[in-house]
C-alpha positions as CSV (number, residue, x, y, z in Angstrom):
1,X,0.0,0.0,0.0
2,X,3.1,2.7,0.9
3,X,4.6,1.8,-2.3
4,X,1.4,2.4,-4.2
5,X,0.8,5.4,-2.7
6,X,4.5,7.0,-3.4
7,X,4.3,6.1,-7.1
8,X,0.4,7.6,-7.8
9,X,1.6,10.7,-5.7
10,X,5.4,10.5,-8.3
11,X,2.9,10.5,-10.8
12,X,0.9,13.0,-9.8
13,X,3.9,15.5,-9.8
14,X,4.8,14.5,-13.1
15,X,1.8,15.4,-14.9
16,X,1.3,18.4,-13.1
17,X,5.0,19.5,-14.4
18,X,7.3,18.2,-11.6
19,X,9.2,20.7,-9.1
20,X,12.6,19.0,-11.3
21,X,11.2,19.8,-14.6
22,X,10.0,23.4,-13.6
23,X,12.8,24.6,-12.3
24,X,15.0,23.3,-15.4
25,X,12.6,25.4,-17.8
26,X,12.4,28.1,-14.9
27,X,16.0,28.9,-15.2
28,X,16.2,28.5,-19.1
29,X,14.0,30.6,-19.9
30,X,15.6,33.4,-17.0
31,X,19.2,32.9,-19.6
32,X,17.7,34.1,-22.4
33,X,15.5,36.7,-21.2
34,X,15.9,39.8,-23.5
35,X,15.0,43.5,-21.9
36,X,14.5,46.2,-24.6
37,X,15.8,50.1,-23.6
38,X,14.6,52.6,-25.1
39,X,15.7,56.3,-24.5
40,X,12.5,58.7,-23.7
41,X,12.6,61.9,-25.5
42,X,16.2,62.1,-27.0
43,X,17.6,65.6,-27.8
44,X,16.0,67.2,-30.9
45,X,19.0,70.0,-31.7
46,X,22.6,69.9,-32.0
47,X,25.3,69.8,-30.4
48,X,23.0,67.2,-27.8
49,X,21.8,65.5,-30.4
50,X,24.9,64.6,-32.2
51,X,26.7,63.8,-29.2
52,X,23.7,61.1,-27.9
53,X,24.2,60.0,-31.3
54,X,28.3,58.9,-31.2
55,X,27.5,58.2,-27.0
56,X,24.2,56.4,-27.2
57,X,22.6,55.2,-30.1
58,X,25.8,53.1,-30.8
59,X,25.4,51.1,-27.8
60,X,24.2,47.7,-28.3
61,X,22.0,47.8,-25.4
62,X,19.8,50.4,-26.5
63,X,17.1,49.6,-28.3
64,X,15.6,52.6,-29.6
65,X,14.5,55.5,-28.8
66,X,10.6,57.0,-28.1
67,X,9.9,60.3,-29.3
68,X,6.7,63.1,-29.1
69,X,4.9,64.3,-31.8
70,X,2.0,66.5,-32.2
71,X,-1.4,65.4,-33.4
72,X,-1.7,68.7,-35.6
73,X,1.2,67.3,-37.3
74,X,-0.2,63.9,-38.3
75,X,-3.7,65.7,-39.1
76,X,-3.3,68.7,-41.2
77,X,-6.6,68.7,-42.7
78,X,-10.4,69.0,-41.6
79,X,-12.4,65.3,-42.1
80,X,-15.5,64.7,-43.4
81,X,-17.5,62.6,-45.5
82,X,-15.6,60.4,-48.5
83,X,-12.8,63.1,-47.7
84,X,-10.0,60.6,-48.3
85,X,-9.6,56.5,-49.3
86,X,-8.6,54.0,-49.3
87,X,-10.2,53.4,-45.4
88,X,-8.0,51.3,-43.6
89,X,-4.9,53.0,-44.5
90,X,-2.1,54.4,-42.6
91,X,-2.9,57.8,-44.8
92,X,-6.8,57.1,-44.1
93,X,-9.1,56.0,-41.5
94,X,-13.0,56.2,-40.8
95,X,-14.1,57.6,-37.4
96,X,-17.2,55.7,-35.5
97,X,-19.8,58.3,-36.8
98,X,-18.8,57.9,-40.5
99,X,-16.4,60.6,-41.6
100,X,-13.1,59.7,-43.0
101,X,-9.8,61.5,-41.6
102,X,-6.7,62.2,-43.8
103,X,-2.7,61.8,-42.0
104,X,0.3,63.3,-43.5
105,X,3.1,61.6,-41.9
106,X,5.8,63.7,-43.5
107,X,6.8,65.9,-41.3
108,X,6.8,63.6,-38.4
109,X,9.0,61.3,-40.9
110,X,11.6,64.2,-41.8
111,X,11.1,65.7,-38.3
112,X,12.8,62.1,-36.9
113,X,14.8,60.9,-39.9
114,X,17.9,60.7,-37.8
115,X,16.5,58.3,-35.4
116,X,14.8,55.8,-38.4
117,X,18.5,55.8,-39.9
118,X,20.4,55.3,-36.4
119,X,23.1,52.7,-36.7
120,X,22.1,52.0,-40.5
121,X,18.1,51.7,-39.4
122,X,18.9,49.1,-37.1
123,X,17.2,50.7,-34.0
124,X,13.1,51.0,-33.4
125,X,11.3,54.6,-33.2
126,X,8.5,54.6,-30.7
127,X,5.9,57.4,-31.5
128,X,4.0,59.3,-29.1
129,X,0.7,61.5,-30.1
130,X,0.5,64.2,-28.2
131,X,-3.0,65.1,-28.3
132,X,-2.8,68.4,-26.4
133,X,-0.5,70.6,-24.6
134,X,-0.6,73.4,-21.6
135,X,1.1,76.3,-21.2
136,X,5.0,76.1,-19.4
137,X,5.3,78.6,-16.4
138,X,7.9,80.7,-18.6
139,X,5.7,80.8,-21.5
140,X,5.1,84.8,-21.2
141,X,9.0,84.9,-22.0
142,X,8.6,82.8,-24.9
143,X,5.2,83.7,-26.5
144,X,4.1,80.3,-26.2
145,X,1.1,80.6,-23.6
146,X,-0.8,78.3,-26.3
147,X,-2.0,75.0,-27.2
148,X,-0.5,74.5,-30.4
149,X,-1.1,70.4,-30.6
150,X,-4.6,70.0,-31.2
151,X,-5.8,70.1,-34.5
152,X,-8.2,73.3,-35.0
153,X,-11.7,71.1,-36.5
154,X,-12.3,69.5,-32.4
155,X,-12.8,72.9,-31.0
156,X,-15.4,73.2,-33.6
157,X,-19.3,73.0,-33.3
158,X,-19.6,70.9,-36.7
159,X,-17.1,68.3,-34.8
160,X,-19.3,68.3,-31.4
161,X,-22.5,68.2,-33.3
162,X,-21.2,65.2,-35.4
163,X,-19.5,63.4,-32.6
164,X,-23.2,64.5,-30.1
165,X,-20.4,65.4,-27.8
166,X,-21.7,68.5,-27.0
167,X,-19.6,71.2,-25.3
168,X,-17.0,71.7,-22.6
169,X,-15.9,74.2,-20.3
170,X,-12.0,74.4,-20.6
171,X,-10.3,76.8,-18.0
172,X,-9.2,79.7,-19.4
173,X,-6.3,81.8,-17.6
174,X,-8.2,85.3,-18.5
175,X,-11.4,84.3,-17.9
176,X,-10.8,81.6,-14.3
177,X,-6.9,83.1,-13.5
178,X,-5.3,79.6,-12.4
179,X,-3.6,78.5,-15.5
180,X,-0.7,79.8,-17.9
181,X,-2.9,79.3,-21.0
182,X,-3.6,82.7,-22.3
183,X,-3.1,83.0,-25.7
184,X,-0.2,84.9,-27.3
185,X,0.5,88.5,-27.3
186,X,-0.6,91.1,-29.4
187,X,1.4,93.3,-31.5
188,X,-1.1,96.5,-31.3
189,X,-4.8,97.1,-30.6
190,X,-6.8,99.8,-31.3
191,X,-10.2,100.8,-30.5
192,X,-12.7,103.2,-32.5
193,X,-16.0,105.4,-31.0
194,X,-18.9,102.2,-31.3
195,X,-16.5,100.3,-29.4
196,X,-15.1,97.7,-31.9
197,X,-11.6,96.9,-31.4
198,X,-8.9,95.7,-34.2
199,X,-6.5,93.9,-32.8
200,X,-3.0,92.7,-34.6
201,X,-1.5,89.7,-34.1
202,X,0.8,88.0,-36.2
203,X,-0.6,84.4,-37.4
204,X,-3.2,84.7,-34.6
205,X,-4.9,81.5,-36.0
206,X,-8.3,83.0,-35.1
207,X,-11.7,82.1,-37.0
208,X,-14.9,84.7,-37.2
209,X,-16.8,83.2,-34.1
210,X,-14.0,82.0,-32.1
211,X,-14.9,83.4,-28.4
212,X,-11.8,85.0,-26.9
213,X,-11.2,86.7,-23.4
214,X,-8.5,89.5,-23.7
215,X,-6.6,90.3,-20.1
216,X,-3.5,92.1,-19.6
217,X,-4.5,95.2,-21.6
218,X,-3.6,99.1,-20.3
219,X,-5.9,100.7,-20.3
220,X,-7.8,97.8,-18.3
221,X,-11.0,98.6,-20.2
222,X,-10.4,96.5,-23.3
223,X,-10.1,93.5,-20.6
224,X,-12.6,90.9,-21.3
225,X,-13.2,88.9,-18.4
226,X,-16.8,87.7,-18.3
227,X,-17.8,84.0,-18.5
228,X,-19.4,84.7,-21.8
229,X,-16.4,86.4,-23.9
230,X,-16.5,87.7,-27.0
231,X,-16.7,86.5,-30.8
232,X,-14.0,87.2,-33.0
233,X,-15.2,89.1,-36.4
234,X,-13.6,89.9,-39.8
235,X,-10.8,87.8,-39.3
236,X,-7.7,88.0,-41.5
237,X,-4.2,86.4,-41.7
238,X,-2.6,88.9,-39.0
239,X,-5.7,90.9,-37.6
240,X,-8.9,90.4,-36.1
241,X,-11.9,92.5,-34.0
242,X,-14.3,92.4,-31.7
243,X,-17.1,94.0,-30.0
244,X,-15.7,96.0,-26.6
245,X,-18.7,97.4,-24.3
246,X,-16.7,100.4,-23.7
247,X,-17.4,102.9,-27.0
248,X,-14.6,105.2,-26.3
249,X,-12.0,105.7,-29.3
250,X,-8.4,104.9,-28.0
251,X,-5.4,102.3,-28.3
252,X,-4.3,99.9,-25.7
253,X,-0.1,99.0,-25.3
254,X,0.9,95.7,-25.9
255,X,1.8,93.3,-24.4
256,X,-1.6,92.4,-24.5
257,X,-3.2,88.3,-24.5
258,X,-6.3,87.0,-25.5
259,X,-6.9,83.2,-24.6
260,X,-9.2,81.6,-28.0
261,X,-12.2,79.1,-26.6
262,X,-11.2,77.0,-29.8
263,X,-7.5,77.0,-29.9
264,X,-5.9,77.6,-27.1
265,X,-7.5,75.1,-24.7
266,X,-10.2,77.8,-23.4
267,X,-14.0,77.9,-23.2
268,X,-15.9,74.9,-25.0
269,X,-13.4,72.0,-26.6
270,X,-15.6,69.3,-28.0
């Protein structure tokens, strides 16, 4: 009876693997295991960039490298309805609700062509997609107080009403004062008796009925603080107006900043 008992219980080991037999593949499998590095945001200019390349991307034990890339850069162009094809494609795709969206991957490709031809195109490119981006705490020193990421067409009501997303409050440094988001400055603005105000701004990026909250501005009564805003009018490449509710002719000294409720993560973002 003992012996029967120690070989059904042997056997039992057996087919369940055996404590021998797992260890054996236990400690194979630890000799041949393989971790991939990859370095996280790499230098973009020179003379960092050419240095990680002779330092870094030579070593064997680095894989590749993962880089960020805007989503404004992949999609350049408004989608719609049959507005590219094939669907499927790496150039075209169909969203859920029926419209098709083009991608331009050239300046993403040219933008990291040193990283695809690293040790003769031996190493891997990870892609991030940024899909949006705040405002740094020096961004008044740079001009940058802007979301320049996401592409214009989601801050639009045609995209909310197509996607029955609806709108969203975003905050808005003018308008709420806790964030560095407010918009970029102006170069002049100028206001006329009925209290319309033209406003220069170089590549401004604004639309006629864009809602924009202006703060920073001396005099302080070109400000535009309240909840609602104000819509952008007659629009062109580096001007702009709007309706002030002070009707007082005048001019206002720049710096001045107006944060957009499309573009610049402010007001409603579908």
């Amino acid at each position: 009876m003992l012996w029967c008992f120690i070989f059904a219980f042997a056997a039992f080991l057996t087919g369940c693997g055996g404590v021998g037999k797992s260890s054996s593949t236990t400690t194979s499998s630890s000799a041949h295991q393989f971790t991939h590095v990859y370095v996280v945001f790499p230098p973009a200019n020179d003379p960092n960039k050419t240095h990680f390349m002779n330092t870094v991307m030579n070593q064997a034990a680095i894989e590749g490298v993962t880089v960020p890339t805007a989503w404004i850069d992949a999609e350049t162009t408004t989608p719609g309805p049959g507005t590219c094809g094939p669907v499927g494609t790496q150039f075209c795709q169909q969203d859920a609700f029926g419209w098709t969206h083009s991608y331009d991957w050239s300046t993403i490709d040219a933008a990291n062509d040193v990283w695809f031809g690293a040790e003769s195109g031996t190493k891997k490119v990870n892609i991030i997609l940024d899909g949006i981006g705040g405002a740094s705490p020096l961004c008044a020193i740079t001009n940058s107080c802007i979301n320049p990421i996401t592409p214009y067409y989601v801050t639009t009501s045609d995209w909310a009403t197509h996607t029955m997303s609806g709108s969203q409050d975003i905050i808005n440094g003018n308008k709420d004062g806790c964030t560095n988001d407010v918009g970029l400055d102006t170069t002049s603005m100028s206001r006329d008796s009925s209290g319309v105000v033209t406003v220069t701004e170089n590549n401004h990026g604004y639309v006629d009925g864009d809602t924009i909250w202006v703060g920073g501005t001396v005099p302080p009564d070109y400000n535009v603080t309240t909840p609602a805003g104000v819509q952008v009018e007659n629009a062109t490449a580096n001007t702009f107006r709007y309706q002030s509710s002070t009707h007082a002719a005048g001019t206002a000294s720049a710096p001045i900043r107006q944060a957009n409720a499309m573009r610049f993560r402010s007001g409603k973002l579908a």
